[in-house]
C-alpha positions in Angstrom: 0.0 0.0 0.0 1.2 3.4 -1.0 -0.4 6.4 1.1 0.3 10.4 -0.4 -0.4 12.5 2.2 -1.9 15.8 1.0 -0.2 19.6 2.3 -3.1 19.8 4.8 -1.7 16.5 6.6 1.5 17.3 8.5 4.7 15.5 6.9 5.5 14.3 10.4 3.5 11.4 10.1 5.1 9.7 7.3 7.4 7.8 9.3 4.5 6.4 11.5 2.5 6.0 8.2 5.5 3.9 6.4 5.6 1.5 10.0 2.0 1.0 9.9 0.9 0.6 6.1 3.8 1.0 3.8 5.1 3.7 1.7 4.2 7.0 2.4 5.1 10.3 0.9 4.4 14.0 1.6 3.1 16.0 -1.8 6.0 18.3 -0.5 8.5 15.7 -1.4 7.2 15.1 -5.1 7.9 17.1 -8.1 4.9 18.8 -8.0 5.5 22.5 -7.9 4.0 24.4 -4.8 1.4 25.0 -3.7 0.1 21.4 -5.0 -3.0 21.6 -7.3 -5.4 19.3 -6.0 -5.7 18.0 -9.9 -1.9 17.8 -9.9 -2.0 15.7 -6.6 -4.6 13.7 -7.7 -2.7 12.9 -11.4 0.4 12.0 -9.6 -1.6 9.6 -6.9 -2.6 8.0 -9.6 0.3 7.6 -12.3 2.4 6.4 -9.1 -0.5 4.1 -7.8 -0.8 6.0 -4.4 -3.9 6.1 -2.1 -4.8 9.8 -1.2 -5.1 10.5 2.5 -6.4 14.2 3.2 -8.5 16.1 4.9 -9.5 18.5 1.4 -12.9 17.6 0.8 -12.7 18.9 -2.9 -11.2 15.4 -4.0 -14.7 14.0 -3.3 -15.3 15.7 -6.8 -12.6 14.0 -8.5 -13.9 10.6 -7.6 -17.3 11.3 -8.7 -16.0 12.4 -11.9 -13.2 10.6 -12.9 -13.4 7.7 -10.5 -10.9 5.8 -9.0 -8.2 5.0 -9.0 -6.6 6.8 -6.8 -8.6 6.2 -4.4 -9.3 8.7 -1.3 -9.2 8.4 2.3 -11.0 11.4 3.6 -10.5 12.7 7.1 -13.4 14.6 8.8 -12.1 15.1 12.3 -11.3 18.6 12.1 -8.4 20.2 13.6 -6.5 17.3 15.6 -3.0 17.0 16.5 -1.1 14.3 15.2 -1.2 11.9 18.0 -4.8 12.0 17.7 -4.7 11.6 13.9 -2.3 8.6 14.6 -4.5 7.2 16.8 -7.3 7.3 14.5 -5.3 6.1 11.6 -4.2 3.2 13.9 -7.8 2.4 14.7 -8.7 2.6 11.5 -5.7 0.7 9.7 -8.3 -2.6 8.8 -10.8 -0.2 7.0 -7.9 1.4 5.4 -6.3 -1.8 4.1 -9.9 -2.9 3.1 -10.2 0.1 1.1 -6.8 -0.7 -0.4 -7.7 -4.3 -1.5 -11.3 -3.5 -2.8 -12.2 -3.5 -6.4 -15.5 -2.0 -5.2 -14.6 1.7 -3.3 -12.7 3.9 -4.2 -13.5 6.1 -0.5 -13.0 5.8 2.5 -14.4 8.4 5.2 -13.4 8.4 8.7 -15.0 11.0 11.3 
C-alpha cells in the first residue's frame, strides 16, 4: 500500500505511516510545484499508484468524476494534532487496508 499525504496533513506522520501501512510520501516531497494543485496531486496519486489520505474535501469531486483510482481516504475530524490523527489512523488501519484491497470503493471516510 502506498499512502500520499496531502499539504493539509502534516509531513510528520510519514514515518509512522510507512511502519503501519507501507510507503508513504508528503506532496512536498514530489515534483509537484507548490502549492500542489489538487488536480496535480490527484494525477500524480494515480500515475504512481498512491492512495490519497487528506483532509481536502474537494477530491470527493474527482472521484465522482473521474473515479478511481486513486482512491481517497477522507478525514473529517477537524483540527487534531497528530497523535490524535495517529491514533485514529491506527484504529482505522483494517478499514484502510480494506479500502486498499477493494475492487469495489474507491473512499473511504473516517469521522
Amino acid at each position: 500500500m502506498k499512502l500520499l499525504l496531502d499539504a493539509n496533513i502534516s509531513w510528520r506522520l510519514c514515518p509512522f505511516l510507512t511502519e503501519h501501512f507501507g510507503e508513504c510520501m508528503h506532496i512536498n516531497k514530489t515534483n509537484i510545484p507548490p502549492p500542489a494543485k489538487d488536480l496535480a496531486i490527484w494525477q500524480f496519486a494515480k500515475e504512481y499508484d498512491y492512495t490519497i489520505l487528506t483532509q481536502d474535501s474537494d477530491f470527493l469531486n474527482f472521484l465522482e468524476t473521474k473515479g478511481y483510482p486513486p482512491k481517497l481516504v477522507l478525514l473529517k475530524t477537524g483540527n487534531i494534532n497528530r497523535e490524535q490523527m495517529k491514533a485514529i489512523l491506527l484504529q482505522a488501519k483494517q478499514s484502510i487496508i480494506a479500502l486498499h484491497q477493494s475492487e469495489e470503493y474507491g473512499l473511504l471516510e473516517i469521522t
